[in-house]
C-alpha positions, 0 to 999 in steps of 0.5 A, spaced: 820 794 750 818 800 753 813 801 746 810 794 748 808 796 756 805 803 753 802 799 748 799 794 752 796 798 758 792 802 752 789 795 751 788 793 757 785 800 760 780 799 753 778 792 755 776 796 762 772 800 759 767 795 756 766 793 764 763 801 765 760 800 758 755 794 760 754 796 767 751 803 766 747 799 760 744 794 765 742 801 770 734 804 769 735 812 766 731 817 769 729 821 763 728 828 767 735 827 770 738 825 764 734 832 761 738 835 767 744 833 765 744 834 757 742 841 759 747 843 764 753 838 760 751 837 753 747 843 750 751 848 750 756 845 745 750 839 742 745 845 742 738 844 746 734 839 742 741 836 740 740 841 733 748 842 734 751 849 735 759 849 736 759 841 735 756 836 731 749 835 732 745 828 734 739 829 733 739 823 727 745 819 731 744 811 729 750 809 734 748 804 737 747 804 745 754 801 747 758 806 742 754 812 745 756 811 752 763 809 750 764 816 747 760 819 754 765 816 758 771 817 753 770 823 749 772 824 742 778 829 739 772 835 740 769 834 747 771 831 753 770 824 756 766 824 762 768 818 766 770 822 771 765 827 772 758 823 771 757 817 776 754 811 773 748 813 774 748 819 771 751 816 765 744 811 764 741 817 765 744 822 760 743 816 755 735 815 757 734 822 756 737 822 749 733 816 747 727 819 749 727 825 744 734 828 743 737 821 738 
């Protein structure tokens, strides 16, 4: 029985995610923020102009929006999830950034 609450809280909180997901997309980036937050959050790892360096590049990247900020928010095996550290705010604005000249 206990297997089946874990199992069911996980589904639940990935329905919540989608919540985040939708409000962020609906929010007007600001690119010179977002460029801000790349830099102090994303370069290091993704590199400047997103070429890669320590991890994946995204320069290329054909996720949709959704996905991308999903994995903003959430991480991945290889880098932190952000839903913590960035507003909602910054997250739109991060993502402005990144389709401005990073994707």
């Amino acid at each position: 029985m206990r297997g089946w609450v874990g199992v069911i809280l996980v589904g639940l909180a990935a329905c919540g995610g989608s919540t985040d997901v939708d409000a962020i997309l609906a929010l007007e980036g600001d690119v010179g923020s977002g460029k801000i937050i790349y830099t102090s959050r994303c370069s290091l790892c993704h590199g400047e102009q997103g070429e890669g360096g320590t991890t994946i590049p995204l320069q290329g990247s054909v996720l949709p929006r959704d996905e991308i900020v999903s994995i903003i928010l959430a991480g991945t095996t290889d880098m932190q999830g952000f839903r913590d550290i960035l507003s909602d705010q910054e997250v739109a604005d991060l993502l402005a950034h990144l389709e401005d000249g990073i994707l």
